[in-house]
One Martini backbone bead per residue (centre of mass of N, CA, C, O) as a GRO file, in nm:
protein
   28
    1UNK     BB    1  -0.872  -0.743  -1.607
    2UNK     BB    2  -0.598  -0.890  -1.490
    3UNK     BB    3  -0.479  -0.684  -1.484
    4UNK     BB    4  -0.620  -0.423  -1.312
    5UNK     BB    5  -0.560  -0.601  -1.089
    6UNK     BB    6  -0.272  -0.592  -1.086
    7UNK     BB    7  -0.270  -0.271  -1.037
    8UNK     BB    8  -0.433  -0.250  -0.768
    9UNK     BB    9  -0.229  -0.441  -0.602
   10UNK     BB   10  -0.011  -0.256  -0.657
   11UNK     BB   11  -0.114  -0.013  -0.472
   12UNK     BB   12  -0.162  -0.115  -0.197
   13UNK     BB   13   0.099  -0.180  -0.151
   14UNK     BB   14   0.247   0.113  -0.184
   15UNK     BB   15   0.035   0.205   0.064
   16UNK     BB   16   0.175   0.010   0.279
   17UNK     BB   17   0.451   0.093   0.253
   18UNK     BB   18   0.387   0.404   0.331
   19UNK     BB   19   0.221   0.283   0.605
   20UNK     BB   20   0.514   0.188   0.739
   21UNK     BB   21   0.740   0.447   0.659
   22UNK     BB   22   0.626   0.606   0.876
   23UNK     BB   23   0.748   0.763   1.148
   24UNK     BB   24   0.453   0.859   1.178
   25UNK     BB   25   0.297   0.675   1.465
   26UNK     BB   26  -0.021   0.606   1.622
   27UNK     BB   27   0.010   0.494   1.917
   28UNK     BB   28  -0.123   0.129   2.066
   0.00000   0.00000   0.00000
């Protein structure tokens, strides 16, 4: 159970990392 959490975790974070290096970001 709390590996599943932490593979969660690790996921989300991937995909913050992925929509932070994202060149095209629209304007706000």
């Amino acid at each position: 159970m709390a590996l599943d959490v932490l593979t969660g975790l690790k996921k989300v974070r991937n995909i913050g990392i992925m929509a932070t290096s994202m060149p095209v970001r629209p304007p706000s």
